[in-house]
KEVOTOR-632822 format. One line per 3 residues: number of its first residue (from 1); their letters; for each residue y, z, x of C-alpha. Coordinates in pm, whole numbers, plus 50000, padded with zeros to 5 digits. Example, Ala and Ser with C-alpha at 12.3 -4.5 7.8 and 13.67 -1.06 7.14 Angstrom:
BEGIN
1	AS	49550,50780,51230 | 49894,50714,51367;
//
This chain:
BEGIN
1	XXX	47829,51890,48218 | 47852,51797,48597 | 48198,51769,48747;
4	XXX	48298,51509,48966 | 48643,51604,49125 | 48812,51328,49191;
7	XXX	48567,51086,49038 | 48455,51110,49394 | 48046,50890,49433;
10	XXX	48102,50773,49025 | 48103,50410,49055 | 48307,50280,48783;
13	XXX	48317,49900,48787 | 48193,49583,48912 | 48415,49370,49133;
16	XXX	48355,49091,49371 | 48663,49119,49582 | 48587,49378,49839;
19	XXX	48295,49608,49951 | 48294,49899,50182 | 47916,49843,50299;
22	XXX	47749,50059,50624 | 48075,50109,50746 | 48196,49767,50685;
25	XXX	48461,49652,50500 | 48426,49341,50383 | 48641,49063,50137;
28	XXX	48460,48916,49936 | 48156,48885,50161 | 48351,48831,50471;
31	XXX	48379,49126,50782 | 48718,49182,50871 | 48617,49217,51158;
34	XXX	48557,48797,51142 | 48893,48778,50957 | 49080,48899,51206;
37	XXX	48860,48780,51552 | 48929,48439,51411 | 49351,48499,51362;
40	XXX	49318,48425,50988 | 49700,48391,50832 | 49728,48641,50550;
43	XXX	49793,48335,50275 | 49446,48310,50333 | 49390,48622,50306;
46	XXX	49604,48632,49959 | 49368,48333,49812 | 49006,48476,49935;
49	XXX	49123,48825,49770 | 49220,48599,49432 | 48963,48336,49428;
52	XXX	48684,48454,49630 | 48666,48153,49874 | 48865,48089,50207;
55	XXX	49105,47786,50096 | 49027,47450,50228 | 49356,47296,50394;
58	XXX	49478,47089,50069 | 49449,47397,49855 | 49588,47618,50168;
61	XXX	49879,47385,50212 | 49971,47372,49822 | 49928,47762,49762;
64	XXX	50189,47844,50117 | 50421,47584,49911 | 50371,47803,49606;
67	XXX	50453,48102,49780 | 50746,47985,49964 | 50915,47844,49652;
70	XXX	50919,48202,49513 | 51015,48385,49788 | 51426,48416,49678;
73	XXX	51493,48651,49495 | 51803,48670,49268 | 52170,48801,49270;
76	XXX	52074,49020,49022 | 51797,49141,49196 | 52051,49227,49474;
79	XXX	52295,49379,49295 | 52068,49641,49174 | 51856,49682,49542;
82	XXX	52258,49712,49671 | 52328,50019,49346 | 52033,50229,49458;
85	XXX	52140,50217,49820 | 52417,50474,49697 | 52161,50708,49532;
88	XXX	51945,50938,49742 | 51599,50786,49630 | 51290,50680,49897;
91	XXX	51241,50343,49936 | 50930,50309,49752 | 51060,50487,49436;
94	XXX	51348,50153,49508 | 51084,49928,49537 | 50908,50070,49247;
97	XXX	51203,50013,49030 | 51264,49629,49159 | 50933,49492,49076;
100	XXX	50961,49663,48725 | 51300,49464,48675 | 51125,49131,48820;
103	XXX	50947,49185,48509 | 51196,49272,48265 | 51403,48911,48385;
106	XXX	51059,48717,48359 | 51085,48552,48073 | 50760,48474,48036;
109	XXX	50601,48827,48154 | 50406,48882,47877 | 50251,48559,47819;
112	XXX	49836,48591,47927 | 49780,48206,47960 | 49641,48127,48333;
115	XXX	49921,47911,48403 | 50130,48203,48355 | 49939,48449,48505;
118	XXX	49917,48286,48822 | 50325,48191,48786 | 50354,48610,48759;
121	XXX	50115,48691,49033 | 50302,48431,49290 | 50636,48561,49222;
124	XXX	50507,48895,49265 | 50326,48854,49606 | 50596,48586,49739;
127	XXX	50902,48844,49609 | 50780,49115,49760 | 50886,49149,50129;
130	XXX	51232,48982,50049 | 51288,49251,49817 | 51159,49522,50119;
133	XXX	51359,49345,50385 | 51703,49269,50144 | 51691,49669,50083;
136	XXX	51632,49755,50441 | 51934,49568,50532 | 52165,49683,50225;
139	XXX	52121,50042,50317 | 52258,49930,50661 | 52595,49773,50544;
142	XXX	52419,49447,50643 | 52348,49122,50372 | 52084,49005,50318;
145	XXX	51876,48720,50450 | 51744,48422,50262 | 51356,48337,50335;
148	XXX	51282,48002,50535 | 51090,47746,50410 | 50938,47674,50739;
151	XXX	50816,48049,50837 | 50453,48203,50789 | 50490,48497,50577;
154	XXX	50439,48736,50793 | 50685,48561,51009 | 50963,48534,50711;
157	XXX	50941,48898,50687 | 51017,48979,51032 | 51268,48691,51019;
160	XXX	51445,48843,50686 | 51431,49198,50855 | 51581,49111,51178;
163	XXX	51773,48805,51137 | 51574,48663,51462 | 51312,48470,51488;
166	XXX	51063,48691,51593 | 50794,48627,51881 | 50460,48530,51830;
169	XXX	50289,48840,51950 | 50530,49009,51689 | 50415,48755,51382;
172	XXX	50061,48785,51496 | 50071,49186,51487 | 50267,49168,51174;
175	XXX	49981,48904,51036 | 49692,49111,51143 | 49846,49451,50992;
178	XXX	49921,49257,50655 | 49537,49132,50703 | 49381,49475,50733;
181	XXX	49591,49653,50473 | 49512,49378,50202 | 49273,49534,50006;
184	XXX	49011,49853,50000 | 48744,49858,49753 | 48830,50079,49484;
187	XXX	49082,50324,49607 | 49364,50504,49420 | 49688,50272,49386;
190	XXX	49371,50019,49286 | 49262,50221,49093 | 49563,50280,48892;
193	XXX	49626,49914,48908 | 49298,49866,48715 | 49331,50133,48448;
196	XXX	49637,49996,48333 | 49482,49661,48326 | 49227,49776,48132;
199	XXX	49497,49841,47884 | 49559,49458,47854 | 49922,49569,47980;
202	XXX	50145,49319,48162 | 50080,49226,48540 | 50439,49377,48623;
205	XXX	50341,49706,48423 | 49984,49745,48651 | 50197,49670,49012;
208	XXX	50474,49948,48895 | 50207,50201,48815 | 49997,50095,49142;
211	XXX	50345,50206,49369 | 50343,50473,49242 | 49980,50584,49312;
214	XXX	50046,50400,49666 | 50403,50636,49755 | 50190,50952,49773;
217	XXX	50148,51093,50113 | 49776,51098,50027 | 49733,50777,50010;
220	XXX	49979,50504,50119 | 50236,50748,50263 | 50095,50870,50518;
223	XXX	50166,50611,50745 | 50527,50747,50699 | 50394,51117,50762;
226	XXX	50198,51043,51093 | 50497,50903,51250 | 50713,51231,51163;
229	XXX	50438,51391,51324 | 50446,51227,51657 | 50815,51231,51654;
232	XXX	50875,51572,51620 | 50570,51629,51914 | 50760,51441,52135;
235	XXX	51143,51524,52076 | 51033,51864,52102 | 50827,51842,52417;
238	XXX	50529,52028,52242 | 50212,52040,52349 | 49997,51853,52165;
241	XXX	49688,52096,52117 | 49904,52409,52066 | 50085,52183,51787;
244	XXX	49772,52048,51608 | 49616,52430,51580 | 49906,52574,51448;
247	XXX	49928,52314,51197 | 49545,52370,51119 | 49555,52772,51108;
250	XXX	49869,52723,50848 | 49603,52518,50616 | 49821,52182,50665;
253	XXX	49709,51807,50652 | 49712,51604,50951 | 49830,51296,50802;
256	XXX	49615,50972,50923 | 49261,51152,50966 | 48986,51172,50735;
259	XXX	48880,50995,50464 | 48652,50971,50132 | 48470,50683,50245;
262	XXX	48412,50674,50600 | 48251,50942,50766 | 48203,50785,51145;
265	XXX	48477,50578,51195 | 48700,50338,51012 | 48662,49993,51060;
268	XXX	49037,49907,51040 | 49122,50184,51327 | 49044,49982,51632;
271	XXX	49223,49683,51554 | 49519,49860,51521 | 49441,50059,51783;
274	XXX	49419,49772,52024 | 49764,49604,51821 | 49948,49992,51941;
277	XXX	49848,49956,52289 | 49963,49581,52308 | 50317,49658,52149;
280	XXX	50385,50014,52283 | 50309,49769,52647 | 50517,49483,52539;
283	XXX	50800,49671,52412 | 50792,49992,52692 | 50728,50265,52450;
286	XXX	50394,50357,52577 | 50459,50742,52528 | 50350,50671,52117;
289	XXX	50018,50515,52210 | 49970,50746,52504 | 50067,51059,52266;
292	XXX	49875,50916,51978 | 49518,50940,52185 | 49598,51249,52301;
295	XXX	49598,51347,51898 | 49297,51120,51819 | 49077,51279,52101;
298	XXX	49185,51669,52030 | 49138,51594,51637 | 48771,51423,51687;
301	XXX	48648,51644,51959 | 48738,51941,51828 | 48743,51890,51462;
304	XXX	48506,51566,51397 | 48805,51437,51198 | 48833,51047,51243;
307	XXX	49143,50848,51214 | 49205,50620,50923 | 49410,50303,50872;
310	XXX	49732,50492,50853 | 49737,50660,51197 | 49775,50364,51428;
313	XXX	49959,50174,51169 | 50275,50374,51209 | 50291,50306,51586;
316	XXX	50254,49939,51511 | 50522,49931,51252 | 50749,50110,51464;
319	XXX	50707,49850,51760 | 50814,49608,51461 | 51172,49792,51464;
322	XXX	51069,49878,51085 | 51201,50226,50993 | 50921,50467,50920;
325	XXX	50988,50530,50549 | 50947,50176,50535 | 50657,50154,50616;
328	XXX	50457,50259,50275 | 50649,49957,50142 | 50441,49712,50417;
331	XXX	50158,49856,50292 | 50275,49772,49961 | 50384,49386,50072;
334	XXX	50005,49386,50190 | 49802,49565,49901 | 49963,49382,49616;
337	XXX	49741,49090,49726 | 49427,49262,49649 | 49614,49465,49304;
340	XXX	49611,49156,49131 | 49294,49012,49269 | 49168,49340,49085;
343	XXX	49395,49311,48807 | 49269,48966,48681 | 48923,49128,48752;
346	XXX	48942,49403,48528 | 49136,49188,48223 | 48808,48960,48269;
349	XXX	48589,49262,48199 | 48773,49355,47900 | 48671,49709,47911;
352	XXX	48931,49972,47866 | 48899,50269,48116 | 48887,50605,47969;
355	XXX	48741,50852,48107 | 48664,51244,47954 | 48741,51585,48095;
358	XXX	48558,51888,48031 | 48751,52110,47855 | 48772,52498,48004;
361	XXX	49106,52649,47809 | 49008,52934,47508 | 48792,52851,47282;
364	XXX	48892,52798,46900 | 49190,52998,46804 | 49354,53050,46422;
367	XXX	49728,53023,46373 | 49649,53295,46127 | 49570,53518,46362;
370	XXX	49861,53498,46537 | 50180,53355,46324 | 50224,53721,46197;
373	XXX	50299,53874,46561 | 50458,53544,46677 | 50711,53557,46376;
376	XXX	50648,53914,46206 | 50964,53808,45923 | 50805,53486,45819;
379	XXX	50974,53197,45765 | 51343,53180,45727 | 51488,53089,45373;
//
């Protein structure tokens, strides 16, 4: 029986949301490389990833009204985002728990009609970063902030975050990053997202298990790890070669390099790249980009490693003021558009996914031959 660790090169399913193709990535047949050279706003982004066409401005217009009207989230809601503030949990294991209870106060969560599907997959995408930002701000002693009817998404976000209106070098970095983060062919959180879909289980039971797959710091958290990294390089004054070997001879990950896919260079890296060296600029804290290079070249010359979407992410997020074990969570706000793209995909293939393992314990055994030295008196009267 061949192995495949990982399910790594076993292709699985069919989708038409997003392709990884000669070192493209593309959505739904568009580069996002185009995507992003021509500024598209993530609600467009959102609706490509769901319906596989870019929206015309009617449909556009109508689906940013959708959105918007399910942005608030309840008292309720709040109350609970406010309780695990007190408890010593990471964020994403918070967020985890909120969009489980979105789903528990949805009356109608386990209705499968489209009407309600799309109601459920709205108030998902449209709750999500007013849930992130209300928790960011609870934890801080400060209330939260209502969303505006009159603000991009990417833009409310920011807005709910800060409580100021932010720039729109800020809204278009925050755009862009929500952009390239939306979806990534078949990859773990996905993954998971799809497997429990395949189980005909509710759309709020597929996002829950997707965070979870997502917090790991192999996949979605390492965002949060790569900016730990740099920190403690530069509060310590270490040298950045000297630090990257010793991490390397003790066997440990450099979080934000390498990946499954990509073997010469990811195609998300350079816009965010170019999005760190704008901000870092704009905002005077040019020692991350500078310091960040300086990893990228020693890690690529010496090594071959590449960097992946998460390691120029975290400088980015950090220019946003957004605290770095927040940022999984963005990448959450982001993904969730292409998790239920996938998860009305998968319910539309009706196949359940279930896999085999190959089995390498002892071969048969008798409770015969054992009961009588396990429990030598026998059975108690």
């Amino acid at each position: 029986m061949e192995i495949h660790k990982g399910l790594e090169g076993v292709v699985v399913s069919e989708t038409k949301i997003s392709s990884i193709v000669e070192n493209q990535l593309l959505f739904a047949g568009f580069n996002i490389d185009d995507l992003v050279a021509e500024n598209v706003q993530f609600e467009e982004v959102i609706y490509l990833l769901w319906y596989l066409k870019i929206p015309t401005n009617q449909e556009l217009k109508q689906f940013k009204q959708d959105l918007s009207l399910q942005m608030p989230i309840s008292d309720t809601i709040i109350t609970c985002l406010k309780i695990q503030t007190r408890q010593n949990l990471h964020p994403m294991s918070v967020l985890r728990s909120a969009i489980s209870l979105l789903g528990v106060f949805d009356p109608n969560a386990e209705a499968t009609d489209d009407q309600s599907a799309y109601q459920q997959s709205i108030a998902l995408q449209a709750k999500m970063p007013t849930i992130i930002a209300a928790y960011a701000r609870l934890r801080k002693g400060l209330d939260p902030i209502p969303p505006r009817s009159d603000l991009s998404f990417a833009a409310n976000f920011l807005y709910m975050l800060t409580g100021v209106e932010a720039t729109q070098v800020q809204v278009n970095a925050m755009n862009q990053a929500l952009v390239l983060h939306a979806d990534h062919d078949l990859n773990a959180s996905t993954f998971t997202a799809r497997v429990c879909a395949s189980t005909l289980s509710d759309v709020y039971s597929c996002i829950t298990a997707a965070i979870g797959s997502l917090k790991g710091p192999l996949h979605g958290g390492a965002n949060e790890k790569v900016f730990d990294m740099l920190k403690e390089i530069d509060s310590d004054n270490l040298n950045v070669e000297d630090y990257l070997n010793q991490k390397l001879d003790r066997k440990e990950k450099v979080m934000g390099f390498g990946h499954r896919v990509y073997k010469t260079e990811d195609p998300r890296k350079k816009h965010l790249k170019k999005l760190a060296k704008e901000l870092t600029t704009i905002t005077q804290k040019e020692q991350w980009y500078f310091l960040s290079c300086q990893v990228e070249y020693y890690l690529k010359e010496t090594k071959g490693l590449i960097p992946n979407v998460d390691f120029y992410s975290a400088t980015v997020y950090h220019c946003l003021d957004i605290d770095s074990d927040l940022f999984t969570l963005i990448f959450a706000m982001s993904r969730v558009s292409g998790w239920l793209g996938h998860i009305e995909e998968q319910k539309k293939e009706d196949c359940l996914i279930r896999p085999r393992s190959h089995y390498v314990g002892p071969k048969l055994l008798k409770y015969s031959d054992v009961s009588t030295t396990l429990h030598p008196g026998g059975m108690e009267a």
